[in-house]
C-alpha positions as a Python dict, from the first residue, in 0.01 Angstrom:
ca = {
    (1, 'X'): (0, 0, 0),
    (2, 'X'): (-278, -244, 117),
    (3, 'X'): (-271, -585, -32),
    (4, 'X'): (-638, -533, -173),
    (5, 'X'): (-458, -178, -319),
    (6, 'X'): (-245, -423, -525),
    (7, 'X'): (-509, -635, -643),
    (8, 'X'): (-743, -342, -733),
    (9, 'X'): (-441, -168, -933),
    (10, 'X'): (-351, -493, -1093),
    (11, 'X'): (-696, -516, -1216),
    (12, 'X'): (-750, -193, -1330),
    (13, 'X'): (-442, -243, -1593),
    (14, 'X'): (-560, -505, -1722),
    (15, 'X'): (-944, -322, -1763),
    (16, 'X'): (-1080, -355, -2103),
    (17, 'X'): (-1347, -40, -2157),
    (18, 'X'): (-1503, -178, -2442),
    (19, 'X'): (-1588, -498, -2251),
    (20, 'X'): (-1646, -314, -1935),
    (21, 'X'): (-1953, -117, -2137),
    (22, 'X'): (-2074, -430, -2329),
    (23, 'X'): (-2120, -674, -2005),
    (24, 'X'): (-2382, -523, -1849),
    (25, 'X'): (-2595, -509, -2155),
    (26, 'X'): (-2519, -888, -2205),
    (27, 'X'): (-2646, -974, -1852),
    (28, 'X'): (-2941, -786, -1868),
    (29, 'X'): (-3041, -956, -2241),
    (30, 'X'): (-3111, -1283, -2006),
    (31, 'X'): (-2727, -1446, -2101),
    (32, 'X'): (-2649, -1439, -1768),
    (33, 'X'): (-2776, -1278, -1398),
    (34, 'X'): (-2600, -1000, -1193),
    (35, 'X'): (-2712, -800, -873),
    (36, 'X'): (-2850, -441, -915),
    (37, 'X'): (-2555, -204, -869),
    (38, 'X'): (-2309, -440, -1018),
    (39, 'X'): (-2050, -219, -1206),
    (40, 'X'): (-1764, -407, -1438),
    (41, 'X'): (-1400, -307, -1494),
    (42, 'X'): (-1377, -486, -1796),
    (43, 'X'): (-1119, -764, -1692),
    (44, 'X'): (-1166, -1069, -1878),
    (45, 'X'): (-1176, -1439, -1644),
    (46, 'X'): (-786, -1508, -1793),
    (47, 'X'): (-672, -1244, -1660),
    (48, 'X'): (-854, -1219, -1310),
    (49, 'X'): (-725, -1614, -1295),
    (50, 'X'): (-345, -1451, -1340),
    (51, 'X'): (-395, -1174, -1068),
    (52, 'X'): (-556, -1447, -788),
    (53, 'X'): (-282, -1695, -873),
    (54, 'X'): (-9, -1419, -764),
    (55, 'X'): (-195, -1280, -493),
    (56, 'X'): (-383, -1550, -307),
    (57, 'X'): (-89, -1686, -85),
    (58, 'X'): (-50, -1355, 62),
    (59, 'X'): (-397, -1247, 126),
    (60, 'X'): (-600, -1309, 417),
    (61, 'X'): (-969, -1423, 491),
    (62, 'X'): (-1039, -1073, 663),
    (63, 'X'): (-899, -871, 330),
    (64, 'X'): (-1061, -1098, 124),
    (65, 'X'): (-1397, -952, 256),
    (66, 'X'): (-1325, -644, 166),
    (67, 'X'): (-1285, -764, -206),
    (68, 'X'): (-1591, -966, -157),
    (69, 'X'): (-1775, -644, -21),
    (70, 'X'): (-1652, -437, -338),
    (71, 'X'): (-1963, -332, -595),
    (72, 'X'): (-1718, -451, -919),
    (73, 'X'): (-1824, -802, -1000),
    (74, 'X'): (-1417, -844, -1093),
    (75, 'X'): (-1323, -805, -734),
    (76, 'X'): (-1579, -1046, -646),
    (77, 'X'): (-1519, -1316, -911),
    (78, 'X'): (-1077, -1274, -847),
    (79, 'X'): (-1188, -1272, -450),
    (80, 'X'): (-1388, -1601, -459),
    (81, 'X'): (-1071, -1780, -739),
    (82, 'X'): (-847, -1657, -446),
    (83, 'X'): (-1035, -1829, -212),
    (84, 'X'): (-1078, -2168, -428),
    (85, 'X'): (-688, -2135, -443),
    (86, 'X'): (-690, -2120, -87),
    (87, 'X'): (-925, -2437, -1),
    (88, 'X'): (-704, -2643, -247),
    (89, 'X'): (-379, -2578, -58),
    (90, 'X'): (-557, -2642, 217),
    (91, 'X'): (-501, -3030, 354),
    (92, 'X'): (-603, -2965, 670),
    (93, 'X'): (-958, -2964, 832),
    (94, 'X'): (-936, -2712, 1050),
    (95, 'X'): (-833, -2544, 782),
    (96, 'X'): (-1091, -2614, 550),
    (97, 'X'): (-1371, -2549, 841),
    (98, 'X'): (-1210, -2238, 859),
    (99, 'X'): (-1281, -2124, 478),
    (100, 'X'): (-1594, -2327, 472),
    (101, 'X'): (-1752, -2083, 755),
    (102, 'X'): (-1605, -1775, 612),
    (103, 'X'): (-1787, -1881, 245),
    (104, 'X'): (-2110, -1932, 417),
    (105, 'X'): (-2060, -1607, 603),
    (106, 'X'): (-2012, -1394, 266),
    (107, 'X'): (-2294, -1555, 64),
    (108, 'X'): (-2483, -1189, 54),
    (109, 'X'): (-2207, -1088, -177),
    (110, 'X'): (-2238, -1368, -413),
    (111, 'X'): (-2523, -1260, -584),
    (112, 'X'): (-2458, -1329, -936),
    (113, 'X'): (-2494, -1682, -1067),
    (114, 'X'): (-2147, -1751, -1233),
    (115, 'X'): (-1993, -1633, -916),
    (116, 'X'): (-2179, -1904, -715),
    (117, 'X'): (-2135, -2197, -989),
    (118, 'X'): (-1780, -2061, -975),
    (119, 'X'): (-1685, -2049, -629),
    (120, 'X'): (-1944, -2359, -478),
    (121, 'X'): (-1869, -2626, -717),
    (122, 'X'): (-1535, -2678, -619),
    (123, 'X'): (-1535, -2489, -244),
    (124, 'X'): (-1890, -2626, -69),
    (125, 'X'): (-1925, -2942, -304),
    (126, 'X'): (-1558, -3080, -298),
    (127, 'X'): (-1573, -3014, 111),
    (128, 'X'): (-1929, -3160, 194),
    (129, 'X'): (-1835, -3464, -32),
    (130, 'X'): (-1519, -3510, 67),
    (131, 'X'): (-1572, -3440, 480),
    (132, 'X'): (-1904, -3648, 433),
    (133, 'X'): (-2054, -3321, 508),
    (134, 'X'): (-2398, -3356, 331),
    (135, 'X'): (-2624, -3159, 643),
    (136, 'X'): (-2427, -2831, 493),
    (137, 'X'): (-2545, -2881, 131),
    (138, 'X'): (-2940, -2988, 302),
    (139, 'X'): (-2918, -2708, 533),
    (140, 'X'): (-2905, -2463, 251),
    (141, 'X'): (-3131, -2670, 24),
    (142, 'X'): (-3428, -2589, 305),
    (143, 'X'): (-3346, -2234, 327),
    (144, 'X'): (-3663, -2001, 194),
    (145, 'X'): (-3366, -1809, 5),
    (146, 'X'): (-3338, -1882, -340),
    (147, 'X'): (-2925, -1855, -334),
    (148, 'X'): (-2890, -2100, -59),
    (149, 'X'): (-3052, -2346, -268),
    (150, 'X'): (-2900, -2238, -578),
    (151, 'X'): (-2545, -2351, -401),
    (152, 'X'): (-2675, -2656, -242),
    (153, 'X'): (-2774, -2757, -619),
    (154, 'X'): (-2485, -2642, -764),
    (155, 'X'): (-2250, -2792, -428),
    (156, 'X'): (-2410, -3161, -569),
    (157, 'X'): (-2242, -3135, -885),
    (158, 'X'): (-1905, -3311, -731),
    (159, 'X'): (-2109, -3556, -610),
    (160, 'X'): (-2246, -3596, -1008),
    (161, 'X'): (-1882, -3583, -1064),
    (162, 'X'): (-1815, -3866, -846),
    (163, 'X'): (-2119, -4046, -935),
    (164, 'X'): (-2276, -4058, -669),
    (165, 'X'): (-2643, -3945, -741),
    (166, 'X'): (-2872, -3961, -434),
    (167, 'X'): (-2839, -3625, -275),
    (168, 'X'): (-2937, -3488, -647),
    (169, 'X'): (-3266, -3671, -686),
    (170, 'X'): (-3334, -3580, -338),
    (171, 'X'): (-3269, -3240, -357),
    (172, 'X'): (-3494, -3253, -684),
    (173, 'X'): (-3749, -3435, -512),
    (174, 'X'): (-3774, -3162, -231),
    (175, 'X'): (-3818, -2860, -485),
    (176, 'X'): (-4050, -3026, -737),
    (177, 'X'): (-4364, -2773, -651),
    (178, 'X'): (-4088, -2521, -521),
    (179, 'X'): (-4314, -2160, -670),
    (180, 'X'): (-4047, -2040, -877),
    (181, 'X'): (-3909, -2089, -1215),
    (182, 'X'): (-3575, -2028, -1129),
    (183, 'X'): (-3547, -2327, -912),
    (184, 'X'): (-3735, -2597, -1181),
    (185, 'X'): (-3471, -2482, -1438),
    (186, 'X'): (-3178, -2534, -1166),
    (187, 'X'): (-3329, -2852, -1076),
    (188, 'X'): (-3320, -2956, -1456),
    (189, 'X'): (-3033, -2822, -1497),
    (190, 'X'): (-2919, -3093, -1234),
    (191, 'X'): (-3062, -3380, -1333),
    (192, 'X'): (-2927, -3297, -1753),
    (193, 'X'): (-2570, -3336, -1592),
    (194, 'X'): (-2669, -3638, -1395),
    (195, 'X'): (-2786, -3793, -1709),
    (196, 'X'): (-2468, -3678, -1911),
    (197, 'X'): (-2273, -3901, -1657),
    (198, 'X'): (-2510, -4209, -1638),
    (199, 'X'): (-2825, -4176, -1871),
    (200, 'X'): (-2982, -4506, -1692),
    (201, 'X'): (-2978, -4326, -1414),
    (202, 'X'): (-3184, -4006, -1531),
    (203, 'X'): (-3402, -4269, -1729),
    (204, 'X'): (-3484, -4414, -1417),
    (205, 'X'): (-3551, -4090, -1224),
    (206, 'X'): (-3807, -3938, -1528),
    (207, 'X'): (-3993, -4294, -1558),
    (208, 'X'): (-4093, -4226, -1213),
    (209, 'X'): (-4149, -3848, -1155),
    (210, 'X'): (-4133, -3710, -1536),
    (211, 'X'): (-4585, -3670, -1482),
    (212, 'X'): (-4503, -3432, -1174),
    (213, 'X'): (-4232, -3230, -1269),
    (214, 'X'): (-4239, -2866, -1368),
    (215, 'X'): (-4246, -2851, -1733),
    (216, 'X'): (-3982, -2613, -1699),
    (217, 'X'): (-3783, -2862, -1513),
    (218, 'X'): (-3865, -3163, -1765),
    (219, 'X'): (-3756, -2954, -2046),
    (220, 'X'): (-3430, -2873, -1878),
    (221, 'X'): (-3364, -3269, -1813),
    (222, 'X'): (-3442, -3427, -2134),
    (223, 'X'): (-3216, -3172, -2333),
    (224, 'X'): (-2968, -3421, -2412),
    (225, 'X'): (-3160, -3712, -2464),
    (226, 'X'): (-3237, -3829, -2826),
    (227, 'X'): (-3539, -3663, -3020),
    (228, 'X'): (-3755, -3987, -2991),
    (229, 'X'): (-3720, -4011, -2588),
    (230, 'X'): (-3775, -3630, -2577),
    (231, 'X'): (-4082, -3617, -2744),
    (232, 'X'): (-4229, -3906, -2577),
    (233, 'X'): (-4161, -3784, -2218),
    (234, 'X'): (-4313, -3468, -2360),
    (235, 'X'): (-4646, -3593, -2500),
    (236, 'X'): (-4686, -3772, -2173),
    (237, 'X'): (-4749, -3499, -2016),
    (238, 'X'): (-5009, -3377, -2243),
}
């Protein structure tokens, strides 16, 4: 029996078919975003953790394609924790190059949102930070599709982390009249968890761009401030 055998048997016994029936209506209510022709075994994040922790030192990068490939957003999500698994053992650079190109190479398949925060945070941020490797997040931050620049956003987040917050104003900066919604939310989105780490900082950013900004975006960045400072950034628009 195939490797990926084992991992697809492992997570069919632990399929739930309650849950398996319930998650695609909760996606499609707007709680969350999958691809068209998703399907769902059921198997709650615990568990898929448990099944890539025993299975990810065996696996390779070619079999994990296959999982990455599969229709059942399960395979994907245990694929890409394998792979996360994978970069952290990893001390090497050529080793880390290695999983870096095969990430970028499989980015079709990550299609659903919490896949990408999932997998990109601590794969494409940790690496580009780490390797002073910032071209990889801009690269994908000029890309004309939306899921590039979803990860380059979402790769910034260790720099947040590390608070360092230049590439995330930039990035901001660049996508300010970007056409869709999506990208003003993920862009405020950003900028709330820059603030959550250094509020000055965020302060300083809206003072000079808060007039500009999609309201969509605005709304998204001010969510955690106090109700005074909301309301005044928000009747300065008017």
């Amino acid at each position: 029996m195939t490797i990926c055998k084992q991992i697809f048997e492992a997570l069919n016994d632990l399929s739930i078919p309650e849950k398996a029936a319930f998650l695609p209506k909760f996606f499609k209510t707007g709680k969350g975003e999958y691809g068209e022709g998703d399907l769902f075994l059921g198997v709650t994040v615990p568990d898929q953790r448990s099944v890539a922790k025993e299975f990810y030192s065996k696996i390779s990068l070619k079999e994990l394609s296959e999982l990455l490939s599969s229709p059942y957003h399960e395979h994907r999500l245990t694929a890409l924790l394998m792979l996360i698994s994978k970069f952290e053992k990893t001390k090497d650079l050529s080793g880390q190059n290695e999983i870096i190109e095969f990430y970028l190479n499989h980015l079709q398949y990550v299609n659903n949102w919490d896949l990408v925060d999932t997998s990109c945070y601590k794969i494409l941020g940790r690496y580009a930070f780490e390797n002073q490797k910032e071209i990889l997040l801009r690269d994908l931050a000029d890309s004309d599709q939306m899921w590039y620049k979803r990860v380059a956003v979402v790769g910034t987040m260790y720099y947040i982390k590390k608070g360092h917050f230049e590439l995330t104003k930039e990035f901001v900066s660049r996508n300010l009249d970007h056409p869709h919604d999506l990208m003003h939310k993920a862009n405020g989105w950003l900028l709330r968890e820059m603030g959550k780490k250094n509020e000055a900082e965020l302060i300083s950013y809206l003072n000079g761009h808060y007039k500009i900004m999609p309201r969509t975006c605005l709304r998204y960045a001010i969510e955690r401030l106090n109700e005074e400072m909301r309301q005044d950034y928000l009747k300065g628009r008017i």
